[in-house]
TORPA-241704 format. One record per residue (C-alpha): residue number from 1; y, z, x. Coordinates in pm, 1 decimal, m for minus. Example, Ala and Ser with C-alpha at 12.3 -4.5 7.8 and 13.67 -1.06 7.14 Angstrom:
! TORPA-241704
  num        c2        c3        c1
    1    m450.0     780.0    1230.0
    2    m106.0     714.0    1367.0
! end
This chain:
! TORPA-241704
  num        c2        c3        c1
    1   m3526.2    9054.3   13305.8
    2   m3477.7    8747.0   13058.6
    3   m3413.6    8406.4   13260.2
    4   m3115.6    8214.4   13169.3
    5   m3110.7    7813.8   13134.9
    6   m3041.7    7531.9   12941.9
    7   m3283.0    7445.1   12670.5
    8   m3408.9    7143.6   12913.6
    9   m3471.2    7382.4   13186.5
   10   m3660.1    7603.9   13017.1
   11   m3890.9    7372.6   12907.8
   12   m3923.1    7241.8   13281.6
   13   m3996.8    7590.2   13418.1
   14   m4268.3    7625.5   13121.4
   15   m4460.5    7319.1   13195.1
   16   m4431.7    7382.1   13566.5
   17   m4596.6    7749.6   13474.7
   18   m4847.1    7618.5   13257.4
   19   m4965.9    7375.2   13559.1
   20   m5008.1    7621.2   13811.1
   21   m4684.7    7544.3   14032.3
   22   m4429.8    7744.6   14230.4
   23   m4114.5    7591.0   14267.0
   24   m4104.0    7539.0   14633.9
   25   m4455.3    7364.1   14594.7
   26   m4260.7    7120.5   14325.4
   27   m3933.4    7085.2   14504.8
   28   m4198.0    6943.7   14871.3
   29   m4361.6    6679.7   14603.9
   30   m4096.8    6585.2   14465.4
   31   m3891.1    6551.8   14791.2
   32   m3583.3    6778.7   14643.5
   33   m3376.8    7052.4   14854.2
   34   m3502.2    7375.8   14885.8
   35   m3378.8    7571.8   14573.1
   36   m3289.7    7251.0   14334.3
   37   m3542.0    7336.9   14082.7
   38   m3465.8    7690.6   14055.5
   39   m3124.8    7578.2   13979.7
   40   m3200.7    7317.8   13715.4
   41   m3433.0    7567.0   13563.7
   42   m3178.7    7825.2   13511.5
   43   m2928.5    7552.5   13454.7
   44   m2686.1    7597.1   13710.8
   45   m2720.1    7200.0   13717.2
   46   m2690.5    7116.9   13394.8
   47   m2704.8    6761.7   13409.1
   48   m2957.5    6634.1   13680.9
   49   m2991.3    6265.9   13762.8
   50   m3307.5    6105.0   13562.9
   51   m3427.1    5962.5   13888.6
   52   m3443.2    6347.2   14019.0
   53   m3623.2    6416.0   13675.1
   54   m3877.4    6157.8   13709.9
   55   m3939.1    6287.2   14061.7
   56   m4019.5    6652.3   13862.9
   57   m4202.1    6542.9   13576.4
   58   m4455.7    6315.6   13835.2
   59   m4524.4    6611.2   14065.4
   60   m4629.3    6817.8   13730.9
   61   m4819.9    6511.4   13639.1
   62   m4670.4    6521.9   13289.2
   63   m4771.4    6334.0   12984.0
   64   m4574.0    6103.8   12756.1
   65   m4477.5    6382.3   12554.1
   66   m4362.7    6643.0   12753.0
   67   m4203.2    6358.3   13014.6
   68   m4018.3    6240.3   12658.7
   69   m3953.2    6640.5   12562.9
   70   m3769.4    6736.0   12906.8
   71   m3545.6    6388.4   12929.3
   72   m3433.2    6415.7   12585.2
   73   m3334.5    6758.6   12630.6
   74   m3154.7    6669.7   12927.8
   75   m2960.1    6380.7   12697.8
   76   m3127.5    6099.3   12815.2
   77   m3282.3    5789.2   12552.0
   78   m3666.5    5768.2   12579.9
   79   m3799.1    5472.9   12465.4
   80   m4197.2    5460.8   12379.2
   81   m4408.5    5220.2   12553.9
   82   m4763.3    5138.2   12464.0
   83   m5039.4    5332.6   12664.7
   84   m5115.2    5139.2   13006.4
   85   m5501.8    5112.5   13097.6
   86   m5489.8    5440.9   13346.5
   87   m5284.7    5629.4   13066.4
   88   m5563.4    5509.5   12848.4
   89   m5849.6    5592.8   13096.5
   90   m5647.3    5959.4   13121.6
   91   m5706.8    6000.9   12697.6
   92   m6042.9    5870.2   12717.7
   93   m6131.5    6130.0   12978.5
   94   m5920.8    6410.8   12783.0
   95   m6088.2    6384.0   12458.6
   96   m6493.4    6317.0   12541.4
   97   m6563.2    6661.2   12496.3
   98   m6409.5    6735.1   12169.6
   99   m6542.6    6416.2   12043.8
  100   m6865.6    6539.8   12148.4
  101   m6844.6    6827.6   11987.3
  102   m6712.7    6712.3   11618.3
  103   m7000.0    6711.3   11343.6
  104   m6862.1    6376.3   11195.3
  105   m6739.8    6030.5   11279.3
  106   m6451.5    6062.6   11421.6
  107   m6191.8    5780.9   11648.5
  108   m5904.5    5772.1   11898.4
  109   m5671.9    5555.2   11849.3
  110   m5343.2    5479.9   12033.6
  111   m4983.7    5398.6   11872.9
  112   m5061.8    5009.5   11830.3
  113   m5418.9    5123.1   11652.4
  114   m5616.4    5026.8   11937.6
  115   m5915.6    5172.7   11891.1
  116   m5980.4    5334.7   12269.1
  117   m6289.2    5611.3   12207.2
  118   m6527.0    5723.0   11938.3
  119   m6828.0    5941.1   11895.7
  120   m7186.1    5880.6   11861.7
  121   m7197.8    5911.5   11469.1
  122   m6870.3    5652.8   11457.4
  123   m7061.0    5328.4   11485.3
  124   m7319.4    5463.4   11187.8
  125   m7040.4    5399.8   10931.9
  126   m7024.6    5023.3   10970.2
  127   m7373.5    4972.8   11098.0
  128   m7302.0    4928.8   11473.6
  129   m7569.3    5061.2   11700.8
  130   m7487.8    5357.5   11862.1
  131   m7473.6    5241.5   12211.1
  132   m7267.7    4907.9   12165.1
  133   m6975.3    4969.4   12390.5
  134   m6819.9    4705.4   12198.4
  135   m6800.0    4897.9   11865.8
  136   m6905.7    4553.4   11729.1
  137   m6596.0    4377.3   11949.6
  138   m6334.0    4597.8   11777.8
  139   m6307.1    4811.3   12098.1
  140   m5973.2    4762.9   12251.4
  141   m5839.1    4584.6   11977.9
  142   m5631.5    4686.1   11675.8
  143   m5832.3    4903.2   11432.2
  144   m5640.6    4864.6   11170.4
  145   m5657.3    4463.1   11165.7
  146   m6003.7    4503.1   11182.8
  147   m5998.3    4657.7   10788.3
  148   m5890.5    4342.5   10683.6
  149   m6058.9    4051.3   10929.4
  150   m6346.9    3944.9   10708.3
  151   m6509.3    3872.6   11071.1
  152   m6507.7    4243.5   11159.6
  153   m6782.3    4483.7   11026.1
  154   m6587.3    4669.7   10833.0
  155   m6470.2    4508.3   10541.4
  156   m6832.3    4466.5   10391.8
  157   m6845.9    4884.3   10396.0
  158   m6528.5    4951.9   10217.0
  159   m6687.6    5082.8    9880.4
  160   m6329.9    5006.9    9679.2
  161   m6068.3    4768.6    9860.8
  162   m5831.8    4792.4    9611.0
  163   m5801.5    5199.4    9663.1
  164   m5849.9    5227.1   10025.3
  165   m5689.1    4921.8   10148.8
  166   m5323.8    4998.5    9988.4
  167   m5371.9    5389.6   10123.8
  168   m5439.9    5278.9   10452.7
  169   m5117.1    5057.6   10481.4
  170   m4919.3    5336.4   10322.3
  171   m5051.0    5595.0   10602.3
  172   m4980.3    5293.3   10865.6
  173   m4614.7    5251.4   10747.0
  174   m4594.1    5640.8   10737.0
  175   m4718.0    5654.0   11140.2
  176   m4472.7    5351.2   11243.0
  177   m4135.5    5479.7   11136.3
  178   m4058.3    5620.0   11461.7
  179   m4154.1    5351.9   11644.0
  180   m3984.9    5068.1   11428.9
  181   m3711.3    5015.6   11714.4
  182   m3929.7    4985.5   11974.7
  183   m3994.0    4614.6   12083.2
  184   m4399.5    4544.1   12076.2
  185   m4370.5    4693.0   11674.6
  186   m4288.8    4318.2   11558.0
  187   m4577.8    4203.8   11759.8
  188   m4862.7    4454.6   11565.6
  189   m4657.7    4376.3   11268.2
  190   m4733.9    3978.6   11327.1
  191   m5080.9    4046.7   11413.2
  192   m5129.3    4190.9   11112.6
  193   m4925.5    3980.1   10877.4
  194   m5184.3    3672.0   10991.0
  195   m5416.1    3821.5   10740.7
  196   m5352.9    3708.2   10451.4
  197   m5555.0    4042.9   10278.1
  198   m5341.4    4216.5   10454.1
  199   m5008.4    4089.8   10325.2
  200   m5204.1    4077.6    9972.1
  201   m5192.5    4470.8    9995.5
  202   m4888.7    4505.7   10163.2
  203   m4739.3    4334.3    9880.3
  204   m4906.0    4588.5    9610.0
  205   m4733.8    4876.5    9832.7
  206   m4401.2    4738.3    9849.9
  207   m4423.0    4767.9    9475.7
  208   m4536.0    5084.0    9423.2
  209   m4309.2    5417.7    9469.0
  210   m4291.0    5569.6    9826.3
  211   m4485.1    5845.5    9891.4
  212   m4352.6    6153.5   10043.0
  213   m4643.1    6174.4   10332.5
  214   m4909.6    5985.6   10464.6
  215   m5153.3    6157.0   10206.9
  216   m5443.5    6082.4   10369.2
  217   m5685.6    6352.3   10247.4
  218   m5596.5    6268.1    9902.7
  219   m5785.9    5951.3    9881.9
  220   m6178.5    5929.3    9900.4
  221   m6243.9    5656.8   10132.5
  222   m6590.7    5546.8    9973.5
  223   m6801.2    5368.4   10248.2
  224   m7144.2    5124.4   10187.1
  225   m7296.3    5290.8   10467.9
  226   m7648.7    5102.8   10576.6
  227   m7934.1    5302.6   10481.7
  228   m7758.8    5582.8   10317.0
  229   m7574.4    5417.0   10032.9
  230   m7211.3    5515.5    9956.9
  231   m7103.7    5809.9   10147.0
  232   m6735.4    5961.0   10071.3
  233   m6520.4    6097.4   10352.1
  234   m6150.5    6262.2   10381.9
  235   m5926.4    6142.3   10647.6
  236   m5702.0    6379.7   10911.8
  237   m5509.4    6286.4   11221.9
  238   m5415.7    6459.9   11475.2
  239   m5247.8    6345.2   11781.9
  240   m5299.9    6443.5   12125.1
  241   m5093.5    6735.6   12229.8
  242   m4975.0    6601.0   12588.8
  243   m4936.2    6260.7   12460.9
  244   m4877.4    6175.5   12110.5
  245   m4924.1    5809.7   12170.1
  246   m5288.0    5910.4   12080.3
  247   m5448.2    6085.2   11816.3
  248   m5790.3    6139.6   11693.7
  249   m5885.1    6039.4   11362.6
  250   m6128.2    6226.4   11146.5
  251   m6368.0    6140.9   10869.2
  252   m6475.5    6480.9   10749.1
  253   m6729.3    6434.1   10472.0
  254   m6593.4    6476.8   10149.8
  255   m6949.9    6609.4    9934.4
  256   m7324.8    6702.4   10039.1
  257   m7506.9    6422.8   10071.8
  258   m7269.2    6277.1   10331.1
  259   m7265.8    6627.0   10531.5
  260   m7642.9    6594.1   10537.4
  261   m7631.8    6253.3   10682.2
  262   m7375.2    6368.5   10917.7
  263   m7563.1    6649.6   11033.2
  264   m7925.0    6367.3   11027.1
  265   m7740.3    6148.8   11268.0
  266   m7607.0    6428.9   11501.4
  267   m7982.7    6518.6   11574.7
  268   m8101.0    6164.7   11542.6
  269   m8172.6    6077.3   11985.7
! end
């Protein structure tokens, strides 16, 4: 027999499913009457308080995403706050393994561009030893200042500036739109705006005609790599499924001679 509900119900009884949960197990966690949640799943209560929600959502031990998925559908305003550190420590943890098991460099990052995890072929790129935990002091720290901070090790890799640079403030400005309300935007904004190569090529943007995506893949990003000259890659994001405040970024190797050194430094101990 199809089960009735409101759309924010349903979506409540499908993440309780997917984690393994009965509803009376759910309804002792979360300190709710017997029967509550089979009623706000089917929507006989329409409209339940947030506090009640929250109470839900911990006991499922939801992520940002599906915590902002349920409330929304139950008409309540989600704001977006940066990652805290066990939030963090929870991404970290979720994405070792398929970082591990990508044949290229590839980063997490959160919504501020903090740069949070990497692989072992990552530090390669901008000649950073493999083991610095560091990630030559960008670790923690906003990624994308660090591609224009003369100080950082990047900036000496980046094969053409004037190509790259502009593309990676257009995907940037692409990413933010949907946080541009939220309060700590102005402060990555200022950070940023303190380089002055950085409002240099946010100035050649501004004057250029919009794009219609981020277009990432459509730009070579040409790196001076140490020891293997200039090696070409093509850029994809993905964010995290639970959690979009993350994503992985990918440098998949955009012609031979970079897949070979890819593939060297994956064998390399």
């Amino acid at each position: 027999m199809q089960e009735s509900g409101t759309s924010g119900g349903a979506r409540l009884r499908a993440i309780r499913r997917a984690a393994g949960r009965t509803q009376l197990w759910v309804e002792a966690e979360a300190d709710l009457g017997t029967g509550y949640l089979q009623r706000v799943e089917s929507g006989r209560v329409a409209q339940p308080e947030r506090g009640t929600l929250e109470r839900i959502l911990n006991a499922l031990d939801t992520r940002y995403s599906e915590r902002r998925e349920v409330l929304e559908l139950f008409g309540y305003v989600v704001s977006t706050p940066p990652p805290d550190d066990d939030e963090i420590t929870w991404a970290r943890d979720a994405c070792r393994q398929q970082l591990q098991d990508v044949p290229f460099p590839a980063f997490v990052l959160d919504c501020t561009h903090r740069l949070i995890a990497w692989n072992q072929i990552a530090p390669r790129l901008f000649g950073i030893v493999p083991d610095d935990l560091t990630f030559g002091r960008i670790a923690g720290r906003s990624y994308l200042v660090a591609w224009f901070d003369e100080s950082s090790p990047i900036p000496p890799r980046v094969a053409e500036p004037d190509i790259i640079l502009p593309a990676v403030i257009r995907a940037f400005q692409h990413e933010m739109r949907q946080f541009g309300h939220e309060p700590w935007y102005a402060e990555v904004l200022d950070e940023l705006f303190a380089s002055p190569r950085f409002r240099h090529y946010w100035q050649v943007v501004e004057q250029s005609p919009p794009p219609v995506s981020a277009a990432r893949a459509l730009v070579p990003l040409r790196l001076n790599v140490p020891a293997a000259g200039t090696l070409q890659f093509r850029l994809a994001s993905e964010p995290f499924t639970r959690d979009a405040r993350f994503r992985i970024v990918f440098y998949v190797p955009g012609d031979v001679v970079t897949m070979q050194w890819c593939a060297g430094w994956i064998a390399a101990p």
